[in-house]
C-alpha positions in Angstrom: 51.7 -13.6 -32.3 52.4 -11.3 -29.3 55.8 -9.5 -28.9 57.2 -11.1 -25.6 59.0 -8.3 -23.3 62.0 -9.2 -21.9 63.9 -5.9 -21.3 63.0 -4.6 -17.9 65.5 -3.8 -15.3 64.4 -4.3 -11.2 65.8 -3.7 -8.0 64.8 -4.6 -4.4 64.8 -3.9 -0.8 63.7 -6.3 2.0 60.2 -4.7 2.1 59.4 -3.8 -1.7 60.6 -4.8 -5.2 60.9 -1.9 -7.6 60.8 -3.3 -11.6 60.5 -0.9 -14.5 59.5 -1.8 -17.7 60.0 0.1 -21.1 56.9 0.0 -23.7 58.1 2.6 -26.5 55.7 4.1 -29.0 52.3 2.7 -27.0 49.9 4.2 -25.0 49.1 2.6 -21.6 46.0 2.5 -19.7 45.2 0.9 -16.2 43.3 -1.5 -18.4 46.2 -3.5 -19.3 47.4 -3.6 -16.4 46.5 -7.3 -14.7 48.6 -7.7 -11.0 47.8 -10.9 -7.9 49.4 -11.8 -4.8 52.0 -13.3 -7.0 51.3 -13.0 -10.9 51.9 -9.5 -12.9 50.7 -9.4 -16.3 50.8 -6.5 -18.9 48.9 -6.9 -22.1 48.6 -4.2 -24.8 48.7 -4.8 -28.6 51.2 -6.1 -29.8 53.7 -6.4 -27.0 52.9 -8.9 -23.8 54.9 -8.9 -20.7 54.1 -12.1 -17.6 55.7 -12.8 -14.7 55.0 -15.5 -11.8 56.3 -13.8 -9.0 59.5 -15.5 -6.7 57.2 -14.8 -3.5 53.7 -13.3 -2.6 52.9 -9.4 -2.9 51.0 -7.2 -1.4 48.7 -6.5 -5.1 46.5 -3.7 -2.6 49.6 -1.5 -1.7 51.4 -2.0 -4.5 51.4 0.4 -7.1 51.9 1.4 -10.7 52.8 4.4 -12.6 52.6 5.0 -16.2 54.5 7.6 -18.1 57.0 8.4 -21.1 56.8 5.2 -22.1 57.7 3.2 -19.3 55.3 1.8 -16.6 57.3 1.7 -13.1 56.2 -0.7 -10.4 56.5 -0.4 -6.4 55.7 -4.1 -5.5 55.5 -4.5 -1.6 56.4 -7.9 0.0 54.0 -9.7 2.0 56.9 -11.2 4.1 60.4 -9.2 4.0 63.1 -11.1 2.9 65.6 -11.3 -0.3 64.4 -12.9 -3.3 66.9 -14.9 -5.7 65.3 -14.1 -8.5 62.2 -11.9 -10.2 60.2 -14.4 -11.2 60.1 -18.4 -10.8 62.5 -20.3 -12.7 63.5 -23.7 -13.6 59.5 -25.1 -13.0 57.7 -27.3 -15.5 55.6 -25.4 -17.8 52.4 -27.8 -16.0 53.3 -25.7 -12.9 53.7 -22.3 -14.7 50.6 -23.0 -16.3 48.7 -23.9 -12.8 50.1 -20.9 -11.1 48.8 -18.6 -13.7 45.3 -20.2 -13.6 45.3 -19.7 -10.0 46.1 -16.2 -9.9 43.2 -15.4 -12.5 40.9 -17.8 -10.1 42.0 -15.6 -7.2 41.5 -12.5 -9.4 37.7 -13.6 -10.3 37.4 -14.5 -6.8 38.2 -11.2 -5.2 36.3 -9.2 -7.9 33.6 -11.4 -7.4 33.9 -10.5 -3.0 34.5 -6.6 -4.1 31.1 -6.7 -6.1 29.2 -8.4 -3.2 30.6 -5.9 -0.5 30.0 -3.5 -2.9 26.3 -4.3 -3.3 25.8 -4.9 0.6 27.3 -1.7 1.3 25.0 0.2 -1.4 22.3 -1.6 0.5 23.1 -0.4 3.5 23.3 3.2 2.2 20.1 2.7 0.6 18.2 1.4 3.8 20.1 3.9 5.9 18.7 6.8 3.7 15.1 5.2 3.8 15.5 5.6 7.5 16.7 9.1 7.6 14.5 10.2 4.9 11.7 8.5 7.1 13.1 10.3 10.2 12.7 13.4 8.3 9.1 13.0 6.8 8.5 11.9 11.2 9.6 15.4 12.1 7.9 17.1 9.6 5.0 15.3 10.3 5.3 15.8 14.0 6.1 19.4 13.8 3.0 20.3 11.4 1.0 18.7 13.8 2.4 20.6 16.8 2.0 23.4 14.8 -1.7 22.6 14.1 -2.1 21.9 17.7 -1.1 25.0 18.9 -3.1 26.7 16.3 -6.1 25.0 17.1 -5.3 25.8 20.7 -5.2 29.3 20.2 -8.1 29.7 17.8 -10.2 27.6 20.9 -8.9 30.4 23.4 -9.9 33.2 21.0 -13.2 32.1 20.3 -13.8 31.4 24.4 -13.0 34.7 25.1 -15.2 36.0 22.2 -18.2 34.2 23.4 -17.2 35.2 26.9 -17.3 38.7 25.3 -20.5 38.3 23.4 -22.4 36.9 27.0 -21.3 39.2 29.1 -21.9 42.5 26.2 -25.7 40.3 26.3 -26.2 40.7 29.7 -25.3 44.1 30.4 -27.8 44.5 27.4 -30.3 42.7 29.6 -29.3 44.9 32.8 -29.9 48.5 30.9 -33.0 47.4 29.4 -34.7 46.0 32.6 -33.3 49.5 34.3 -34.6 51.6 31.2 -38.0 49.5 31.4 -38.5 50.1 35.3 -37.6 53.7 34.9 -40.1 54.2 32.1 -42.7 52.3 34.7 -42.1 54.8 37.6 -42.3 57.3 35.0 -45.8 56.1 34.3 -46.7 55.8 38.0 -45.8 59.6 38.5 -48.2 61.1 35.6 -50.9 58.6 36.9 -50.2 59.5 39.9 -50.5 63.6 39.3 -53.2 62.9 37.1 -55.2 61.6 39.2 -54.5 64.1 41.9 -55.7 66.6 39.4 -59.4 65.2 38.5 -59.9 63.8 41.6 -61.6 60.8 39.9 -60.3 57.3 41.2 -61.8 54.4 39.0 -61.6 51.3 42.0 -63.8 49.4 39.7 -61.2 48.6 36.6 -58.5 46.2 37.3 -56.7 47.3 34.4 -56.3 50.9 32.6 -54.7 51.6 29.2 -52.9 54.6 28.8 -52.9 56.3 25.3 -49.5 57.0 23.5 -48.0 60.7 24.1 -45.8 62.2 22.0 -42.8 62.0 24.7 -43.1 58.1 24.0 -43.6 57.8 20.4 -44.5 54.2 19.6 -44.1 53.1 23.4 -47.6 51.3 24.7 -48.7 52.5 28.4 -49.7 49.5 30.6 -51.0 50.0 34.4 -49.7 48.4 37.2 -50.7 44.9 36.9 -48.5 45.2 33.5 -46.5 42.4 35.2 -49.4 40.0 36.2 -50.4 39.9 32.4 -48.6 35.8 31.1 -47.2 35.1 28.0 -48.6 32.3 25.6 -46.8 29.3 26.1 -44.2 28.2 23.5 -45.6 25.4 20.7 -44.9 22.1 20.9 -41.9 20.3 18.9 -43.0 17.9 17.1 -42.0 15.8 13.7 -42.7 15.8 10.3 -41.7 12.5 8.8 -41.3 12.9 4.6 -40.8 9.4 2.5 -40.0 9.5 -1.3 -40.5 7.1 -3.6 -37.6 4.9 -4.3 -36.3 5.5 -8.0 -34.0 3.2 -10.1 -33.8 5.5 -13.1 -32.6 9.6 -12.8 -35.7 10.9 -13.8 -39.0 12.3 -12.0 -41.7 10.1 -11.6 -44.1 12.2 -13.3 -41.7 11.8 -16.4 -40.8 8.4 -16.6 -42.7 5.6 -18.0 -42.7 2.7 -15.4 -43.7 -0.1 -17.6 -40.8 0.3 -20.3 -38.2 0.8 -17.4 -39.6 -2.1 -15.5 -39.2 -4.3 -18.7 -36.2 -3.0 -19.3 -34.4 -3.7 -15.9 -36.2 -7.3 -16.1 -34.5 -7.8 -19.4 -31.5 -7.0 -18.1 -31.7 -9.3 -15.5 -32.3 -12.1 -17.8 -29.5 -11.3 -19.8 -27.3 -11.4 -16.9 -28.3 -14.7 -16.2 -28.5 -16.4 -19.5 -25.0 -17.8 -20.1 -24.0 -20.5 -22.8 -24.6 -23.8 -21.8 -22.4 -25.5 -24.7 -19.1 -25.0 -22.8 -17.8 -28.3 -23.5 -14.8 -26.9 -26.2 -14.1 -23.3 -23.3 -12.9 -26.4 -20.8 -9.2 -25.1 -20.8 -10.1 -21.4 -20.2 -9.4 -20.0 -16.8 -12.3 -19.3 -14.7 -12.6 -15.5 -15.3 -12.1 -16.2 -19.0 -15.8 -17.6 -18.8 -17.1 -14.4 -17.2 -18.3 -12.0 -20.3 -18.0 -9.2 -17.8 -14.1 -10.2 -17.5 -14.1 -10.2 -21.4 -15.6 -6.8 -21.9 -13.3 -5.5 -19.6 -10.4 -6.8 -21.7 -12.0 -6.0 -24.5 -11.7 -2.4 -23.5 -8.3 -2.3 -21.9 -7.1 -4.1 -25.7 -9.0 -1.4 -27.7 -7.5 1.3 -25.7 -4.2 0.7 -26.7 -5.0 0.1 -30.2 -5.4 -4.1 -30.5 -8.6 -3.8 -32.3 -8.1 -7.3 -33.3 -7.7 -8.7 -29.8 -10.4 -6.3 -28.4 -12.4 -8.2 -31.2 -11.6 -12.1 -30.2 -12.2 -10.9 -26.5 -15.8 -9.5 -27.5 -16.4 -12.3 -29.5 -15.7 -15.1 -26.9 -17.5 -13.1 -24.5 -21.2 -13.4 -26.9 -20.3 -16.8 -27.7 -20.7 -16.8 -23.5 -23.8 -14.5 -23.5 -25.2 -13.1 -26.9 -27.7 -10.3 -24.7 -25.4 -8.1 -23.8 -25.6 -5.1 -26.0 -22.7 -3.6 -24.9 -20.9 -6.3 -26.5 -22.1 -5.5 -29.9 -21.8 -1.9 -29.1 -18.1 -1.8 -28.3 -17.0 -4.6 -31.1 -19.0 -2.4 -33.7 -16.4 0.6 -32.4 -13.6 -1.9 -33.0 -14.8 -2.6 -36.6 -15.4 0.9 -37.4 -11.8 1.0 -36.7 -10.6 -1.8 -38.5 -12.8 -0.4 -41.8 -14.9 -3.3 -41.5 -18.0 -1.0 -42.1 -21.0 -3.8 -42.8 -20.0 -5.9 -39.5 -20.0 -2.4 -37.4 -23.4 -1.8 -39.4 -24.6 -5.4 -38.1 -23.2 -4.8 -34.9 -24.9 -1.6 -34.3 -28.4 -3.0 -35.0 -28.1 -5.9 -33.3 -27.4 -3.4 -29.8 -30.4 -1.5 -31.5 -32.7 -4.5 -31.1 -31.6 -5.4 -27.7 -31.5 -1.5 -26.3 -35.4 -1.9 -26.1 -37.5 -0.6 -25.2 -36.2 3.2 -25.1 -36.0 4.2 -21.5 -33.2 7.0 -20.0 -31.1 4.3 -18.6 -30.2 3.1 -21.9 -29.9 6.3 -23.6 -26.3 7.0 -23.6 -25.4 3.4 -25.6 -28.7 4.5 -28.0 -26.8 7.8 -29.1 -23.6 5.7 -29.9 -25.4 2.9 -31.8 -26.9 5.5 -33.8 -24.1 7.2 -34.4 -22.0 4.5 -34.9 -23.6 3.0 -37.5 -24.0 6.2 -39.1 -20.7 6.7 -39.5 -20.8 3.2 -41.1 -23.1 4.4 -43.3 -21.4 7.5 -44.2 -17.5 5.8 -44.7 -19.0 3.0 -46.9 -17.9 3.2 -50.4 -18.6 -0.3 -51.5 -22.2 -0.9 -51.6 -24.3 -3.9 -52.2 -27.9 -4.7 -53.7 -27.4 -1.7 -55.4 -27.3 0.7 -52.9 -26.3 4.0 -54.0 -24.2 6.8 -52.3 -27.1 9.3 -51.6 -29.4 6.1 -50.1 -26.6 5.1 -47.8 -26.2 8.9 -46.9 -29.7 9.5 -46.1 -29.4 6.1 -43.8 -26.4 7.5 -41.7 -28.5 10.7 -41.5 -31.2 9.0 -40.0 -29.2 7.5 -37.5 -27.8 10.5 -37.0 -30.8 12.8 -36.0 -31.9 9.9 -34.2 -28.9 10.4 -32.1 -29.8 14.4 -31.5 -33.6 13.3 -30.4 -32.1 11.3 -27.5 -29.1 14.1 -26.7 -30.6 17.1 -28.6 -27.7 19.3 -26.9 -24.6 17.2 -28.4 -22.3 19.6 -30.8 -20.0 17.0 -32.2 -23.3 15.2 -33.8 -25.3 18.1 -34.7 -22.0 19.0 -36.9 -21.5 15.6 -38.7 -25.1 15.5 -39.5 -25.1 18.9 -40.8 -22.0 17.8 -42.5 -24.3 14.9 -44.2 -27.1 17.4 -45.6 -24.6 19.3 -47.2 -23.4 15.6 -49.0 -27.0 14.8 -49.9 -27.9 18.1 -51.2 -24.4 18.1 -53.4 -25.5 15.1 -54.5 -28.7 15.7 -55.8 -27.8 18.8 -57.7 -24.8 16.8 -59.2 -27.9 14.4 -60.2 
């Protein structure tokens, strides 16, 4: 039972009511603290202290302040006037009780309003700093594409101007040769001209005379006057040279490949794809990309990924009860039984993707070096064995498969190790035999 306070001591003015109350030898925290429009209500073990108001209260303004074991209230009226009394006397204990189930109804109610503004006005702070941290990301935006502008502006001028440059350092190339070349031509007149003056011998008959290099020119050819008459050939012709190759499904050159096996083996392919289960009659309640074995293999892999080896299994088996062609299938739920230590099934798995990854082309290669090596490492982790199998015969098995593996990817490390690793087991064994 609570210890009901009934020592307190209050005063009032027209605005405010002033009430102290004593709580000795307790410590008081805004928590027990409860205050409405017109109930006040303080609650900490064991003591209890209620009071229905005489008139309504301000509860926003008012106030309350704890210290040396008293807890002093400034409790502003809504409407100034004298009250008779602190609280409501001489009312049934129906009304009492109404009063005070009102005020915690009004309590709920406004906590409930102050949690709603609350949230609205945290969701307007939110969409207001999406739009300024939108605003911002604008700018920057805008501003690293002004600055990109101007630099692409300025790298256009430069390289104008440098081609500008570059013609006009061209053409004054072009001037001072065609000056050097006529000077060394009216060079050439003058010692033909003095030669001839010399010998006295004029040759009317030749239309063209060669001069022979001096050793003022050094490499330079003499040419007489019709030097400009003489034509150039005339440039080739463009024309085009059109190149076809042959179209290739498979990585490798033609002169490598072996056409029939990869033409069978992209026809049996295409069977497989087609050939689903016709008994569907108890797969009626499955969704329609639950039928697709694709779908399947897909959740297959997602499930073994995280570990569900068990549900990567029931995916990969519904998906060959759908189409039992697909070697991928029984490539990937072998993986899943190597995990799960069922080492026969991951055997049988692995030869059955063995069978249907024929015949041996490079497009296939990849899931041949994991069958091999998967049931290899069946072979190798088996302990159990049956028809009498013993531990060297299943070793040499996994070794098989193993170099097997290196003929298709001779340049693989990690298998080249774990076969290595498997020599040194048989050889142990037979000198332990």
């Amino acid at each position: 039972m609570p210890v009901w306070l009934r020592e307190y001591s209050w005063r009032q003015t027209g605005s405010a009511v002033y009430l102290s109350l004593p709580l000795p030898g307790v410590r008081v925290t805004p928590a027990n603290i409860f205050c409405t429009d017109q109930y006040l209500k303080v609650s900490i073990h064991p003591f209890l202290f209620e009071a229905i108001l005489y008139a309504p209260i301000d509860e926003t303004n008012s106030t309350a302040k704890i210290g040396n074991g008293i807890i002093f209230f400034t409790l502003y009226k809504k409407e100034e006037a004298m009250w008779d009394s602190l609280t409501i006397e001489n009312d049934s204990k129906e009304k009492l009780q109404y009063l005070r189930e009102n005020a915690v109804l009004k309590a709920h109610e406004k906590a409930k309003e102050e949690t709603e503004a609350k949230k609205v006005t945290k969701q307007e702070h939110k969409k207001y700093a999406l739009e300024a941290t939108m605003e911002l990301e604008e700018a920057g935006r805008k501003r690293i594409e002004d600055m990109k502008e101007k630099e692409r502006q300025k790298v256009t001028k430069e390289l104008e101007l440098w081609k500008k440059q570059q013609e006009d350092a061209e053409k004054q190339k072009r001037v001072q040769k065609g000056r050097k070349l006529h000077k060394e031509i009216e060079q050439l007149k003058e010692r033909k001209n003095g030669r001839m003056d010399k010998t006295g011998i004029l040759n009317k008959g030749t239309s063209e005379t060669r001069l022979k290099p001096t050793k003022d020119h050094g490499s330079y050819s003499m040419f007489s006057e019709n030097l400009k008459e003489e034509q150039l050939p005339a440039p080739r012709s463009a024309a085009t040279i059109k190149i076809n190759f042959t179209s290739r499904v498979f990585p490798t050159a033609l002169r490598e490949s072996r056409v029939a096996e990869e033409e069978e083996w992209l026809r049996k392919q295409a069977e497989a794809r087609r050939t689903i289960s016709a008994d569907l009659s108890e797969l009626e309640d499955l969704k329609e990309e639950e039928k697709n074995p694709d779908w399947l293999k897909d959740k297959g892999n997602k499930m073994f990924a995280t570990g569900n080896y068990f549900g990567a299994v029931n995916a990969y088996n519904l998906a060959l009860r759908l189409n039992n062609k697909l070697p991928l299938l029984y490539l990937n739920r072998a993986a899943c039984h190597l995990k799960l230590r069922n080492l026969h099934k991951a055997i049988e798995d692995s030869s059955k993707a063995l069978e249907l990854l024929t015949p041996p082309v490079p497009d296939n290669e990849n899931a041949r070096v994991k069958a091999y090596v998967r049931r290899g490492t069946a072979f190798c982790e088996l302990e159990l064995y049956t028809e009498g199998e013993s531990l060297k015969e299943a070793s040499t098995k996994s070794l098989q498969d193993y170099e097997a593996a290196l003929k298709i990817d001779p340049k693989n490390r990690t298998i080249e190790k774990d076969a290595e690793k498997i020599r040194h087991l048989i050889q142990g064994k037979t000198q332990d035999s």
